[in-house]
N, C-alpha and C positions, 0 to 999 in steps of 0.2 A: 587674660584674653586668649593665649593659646590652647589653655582650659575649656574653654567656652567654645572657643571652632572645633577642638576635639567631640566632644560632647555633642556638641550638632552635626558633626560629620555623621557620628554612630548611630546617632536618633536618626538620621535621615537614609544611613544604610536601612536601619532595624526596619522603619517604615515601609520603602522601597524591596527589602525582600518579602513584605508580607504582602502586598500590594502583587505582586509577579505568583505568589502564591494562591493568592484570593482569586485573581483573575483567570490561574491554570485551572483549580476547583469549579470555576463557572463555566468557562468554556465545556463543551460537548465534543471531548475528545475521541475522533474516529481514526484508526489505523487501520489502513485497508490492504494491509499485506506481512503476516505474521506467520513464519514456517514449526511454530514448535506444534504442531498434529506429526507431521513428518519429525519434526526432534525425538519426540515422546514414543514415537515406533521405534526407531534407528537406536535410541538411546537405553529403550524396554524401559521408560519411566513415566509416571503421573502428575499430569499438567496440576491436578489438585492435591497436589506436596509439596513442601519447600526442596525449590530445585537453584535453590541458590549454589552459585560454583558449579552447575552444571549444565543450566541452559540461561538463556540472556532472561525467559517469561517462566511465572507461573498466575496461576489463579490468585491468589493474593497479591504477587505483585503485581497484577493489574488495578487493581484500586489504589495500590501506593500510588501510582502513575498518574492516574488520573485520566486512566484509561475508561471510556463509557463504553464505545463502541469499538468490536474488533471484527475484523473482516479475519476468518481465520484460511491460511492458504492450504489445498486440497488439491496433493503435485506429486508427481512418480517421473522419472525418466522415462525418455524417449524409449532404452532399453528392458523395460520393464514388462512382464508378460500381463495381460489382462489389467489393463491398465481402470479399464472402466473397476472394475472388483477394489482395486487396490485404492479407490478415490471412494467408492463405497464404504470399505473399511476405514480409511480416516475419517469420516462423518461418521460413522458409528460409536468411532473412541470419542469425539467430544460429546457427543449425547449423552454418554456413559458418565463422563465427568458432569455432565448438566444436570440428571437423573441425581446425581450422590448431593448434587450443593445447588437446588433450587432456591435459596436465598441468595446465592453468589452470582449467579451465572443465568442467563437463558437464551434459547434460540428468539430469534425474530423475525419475521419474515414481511414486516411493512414496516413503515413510519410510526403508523398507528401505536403498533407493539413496541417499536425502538422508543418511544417517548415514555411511552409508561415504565419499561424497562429503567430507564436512566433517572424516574421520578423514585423509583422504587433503592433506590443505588446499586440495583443489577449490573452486571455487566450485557450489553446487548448485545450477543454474538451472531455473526452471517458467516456463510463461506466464501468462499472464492475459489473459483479451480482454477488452475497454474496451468493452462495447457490444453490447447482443442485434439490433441489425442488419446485425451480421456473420452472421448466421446465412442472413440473405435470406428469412426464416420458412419454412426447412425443417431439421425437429429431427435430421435425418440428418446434418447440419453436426455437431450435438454430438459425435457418435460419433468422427467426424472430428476436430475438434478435442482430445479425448477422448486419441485415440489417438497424436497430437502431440506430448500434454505440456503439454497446457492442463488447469489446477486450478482457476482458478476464472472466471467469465464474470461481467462486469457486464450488468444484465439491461437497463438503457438506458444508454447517455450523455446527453449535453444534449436530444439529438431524439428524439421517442420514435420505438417502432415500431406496427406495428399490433397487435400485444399488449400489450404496455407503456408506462406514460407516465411521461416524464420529471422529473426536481423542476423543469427547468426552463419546461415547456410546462404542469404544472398551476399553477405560480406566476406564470406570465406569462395562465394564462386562455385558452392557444390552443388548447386541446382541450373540446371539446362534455363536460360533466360526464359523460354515459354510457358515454362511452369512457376516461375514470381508470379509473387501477387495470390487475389481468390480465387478459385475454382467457382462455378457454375456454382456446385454446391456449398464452394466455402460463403460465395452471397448469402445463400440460402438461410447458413448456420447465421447469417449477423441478422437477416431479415426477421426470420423466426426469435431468435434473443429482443430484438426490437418488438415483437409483439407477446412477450413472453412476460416482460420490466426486467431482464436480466441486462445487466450493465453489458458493453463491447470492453474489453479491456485489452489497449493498444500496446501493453510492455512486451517488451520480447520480439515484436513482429517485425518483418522485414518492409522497408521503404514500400516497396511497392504492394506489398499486402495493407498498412499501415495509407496508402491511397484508397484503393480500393473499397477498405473498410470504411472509411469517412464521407466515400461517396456514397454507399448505401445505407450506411443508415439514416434513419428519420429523427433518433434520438441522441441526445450528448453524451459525448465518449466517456471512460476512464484511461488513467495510464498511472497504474496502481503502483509500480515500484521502480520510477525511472528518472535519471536526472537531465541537465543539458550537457549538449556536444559541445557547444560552444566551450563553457568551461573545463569538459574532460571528455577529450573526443574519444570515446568508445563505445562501439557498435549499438550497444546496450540504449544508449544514451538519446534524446532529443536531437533532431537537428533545428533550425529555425524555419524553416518554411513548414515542419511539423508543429512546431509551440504554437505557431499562427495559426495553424489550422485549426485545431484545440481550439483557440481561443473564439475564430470564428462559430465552430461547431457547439460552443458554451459548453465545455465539456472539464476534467480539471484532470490534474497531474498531480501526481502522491509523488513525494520524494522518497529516494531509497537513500538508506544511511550508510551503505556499501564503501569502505574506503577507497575502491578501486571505483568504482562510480563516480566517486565524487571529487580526486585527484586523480588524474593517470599515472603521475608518476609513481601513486604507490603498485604499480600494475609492475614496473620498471624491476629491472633484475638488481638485487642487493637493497632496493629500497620497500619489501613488504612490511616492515617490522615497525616503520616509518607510518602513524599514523595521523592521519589530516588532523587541523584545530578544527573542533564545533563551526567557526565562523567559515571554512571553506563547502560547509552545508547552506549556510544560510546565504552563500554569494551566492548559491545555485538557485535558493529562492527568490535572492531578490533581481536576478536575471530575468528569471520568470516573467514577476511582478512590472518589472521595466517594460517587457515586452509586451507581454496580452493583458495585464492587471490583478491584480489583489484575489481577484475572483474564481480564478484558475486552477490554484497553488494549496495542496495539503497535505499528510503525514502518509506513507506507507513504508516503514522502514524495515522491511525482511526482519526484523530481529527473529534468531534462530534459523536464519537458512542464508546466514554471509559469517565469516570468519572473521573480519575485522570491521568496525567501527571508528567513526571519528573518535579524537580526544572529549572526555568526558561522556559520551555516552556509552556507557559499560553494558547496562541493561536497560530495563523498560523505565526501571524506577527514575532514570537519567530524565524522563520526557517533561518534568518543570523548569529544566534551563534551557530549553529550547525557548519556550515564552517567557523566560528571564532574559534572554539574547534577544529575540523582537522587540522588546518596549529598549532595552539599550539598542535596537536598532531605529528608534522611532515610531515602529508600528503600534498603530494604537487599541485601543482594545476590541473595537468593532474589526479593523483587522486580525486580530490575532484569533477573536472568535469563528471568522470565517474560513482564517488557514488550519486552527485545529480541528477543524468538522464541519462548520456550516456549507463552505465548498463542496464538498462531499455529497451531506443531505440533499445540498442544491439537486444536485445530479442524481441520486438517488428517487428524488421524489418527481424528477420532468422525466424518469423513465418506467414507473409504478404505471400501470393498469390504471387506465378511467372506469 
């Protein structure tokens, strides 16, 4: 008898992990916030080489993953000279990788494209720029980027610009209260994005820009690589009258995989080395999920531009025990298809050009 429960425990494992695999394979896995363009300068290495032991992604391990669609991030500091040039150059380096492995890899620039893309077992790649002072505050950049293969622009990073402030410079106090929030012309930049299909992407921005921005535009947000405050109150982070708003605005929230995102106390002095279990990621989804619903909630996990990670997500290749930990969370598979990408899509495709 004890034989026998043996024996079906393991059949019932063996079953259950193929099952969590089958279902990661079918989903349309999108990651809409991934810094190895910025690794691959910084580091003088080739996204289409084995870069194992040296950055979290490469081009191969993106199909290990089960990675379809990659938003790839396109980011220079605040202190950086000609920033517009330097967001230039990293869209030129992955085209170069896209040029060498046209069976691997392609840009896309609609739905239309992404679908075939992911039929074809490509990877479907878009960018993302990390920062509205790549722009240099001329909106003629958008068009530009626009026509690139940039979907969605983050409207500050840590610094703000002179139309927008940052969650970092209004939580630190170093902008004069009159200058929170958009400018005349930072409207302008979300307006124009709005008739452009370029996604708003609300990570990084200050409370009061992060208002602003939700009043003007017409279409639903993103917030490409950001968790809740509630659970790890840092700057960075969601508050709740934000997630509602989101949710109102049908717009969705990529989680960052950031340790210090995702626990504060690994922020805590003597505890960096301290790294969060998988499941203090998925409380921050299912916080989410509590609050605005199912429909909100998907992947953007910096891999390559955070120094530490929860336990068990080492690299990209980690990203089938994410959906091995939802169906052990009870989410079922039409959910899990929507937090690995269909959320995304959603909002991808109600901000596309008629």
């Amino acid at each position: 008898m004890r034989l026998l429960l043996v024996l079906l425990f393991f059949a019932c494992s063996a079953t259950y992990g193929q099952d969590y695999q089958k279902i990661h394979r079918k989903a349309v896995l999108v990651d809409s916030h991934n810094d190895i363009l910025t690794a691959s300068l910084e580091k003088n290495v080739q996204i289409d080489l084995d870069l194992r032991g040296k950055t979290h992604s490469d081009l191969n391990r993106f199909n290990k993953a089960g990675i379809d669609v990659q938003l790839f991030s396109v980011w220079c500091d605040g202190e950086k000279q000609n920033p517009f040039a330097w967001a230039v150059r990293e869209m030129d380096t992955l085209d170069a990788v896209i040029a060498r492995n046209p069976e691997k890899i392609t840009l896309v620039k609609n739905r239309a494209q992404l679908k075939k893309a992911v039929r074809r077992n490509q990877l479907a790649a878009m960018f993302g720029v990390e920062g509205g002072h790549m722009l240099e505050n001329n909106i003629d950049h958008l068009n530009y980027f626009y026509n690139r293969g940039v979907r969605y622009m983050t409207l500050t990073w840590n610094n703000s610009t002179a139309w927008a402030s940052s969650a970092k410079d209004e939580t630190d106090q170093t902008l004069p209260q009159a200058k929170a929030g958009l400018s005349d012309f930072g409207k302008q930049v979300v307006q124009r994005m709005n008739q452009l299909g370029m996604l708003v992407d609300l990570s990084h921005v200050g409370e009061q820009t992060f208002k602003d921005a939700i009043s003007v535009t017409t279409k639903p947000v993103l917030v490409s690589h950001s968790n809740t405050y509630a659970l790890c109150p840092v700057s960075r982070n969601l508050k709740d009258d934000q997630i509602d708003a989101i949710g109102k605005n049908n717009g969705v929230i990529q989680l960052n995989f950031y340790s210090g995102f995702i626990d504060s106390n690994f922020l805590k002095k003597g505890s960096s080395d301290i790294r969060p279990p998988l499941s203090a990621l998925l409380d921050h989804l299912d916080y989410i999920v509590q609050r605005i619903g199912v429909n909100h909630v998907g992947m953007g996990s910096d891999f390559d531009g955070i120094s530490s990670t929860p336990q068990q997500l080492d690299d990209i290749t980690s990203y089938p025990l994410i959906t091995k930990a939802l169906l052990e969370r009870g989410y079922s598979k039409k959910d899990i298809y929507k937090i690995m990408g269909g959320n995304f899509l959603r909002v991808l495709k109600a901000n596309e050009k008629r």
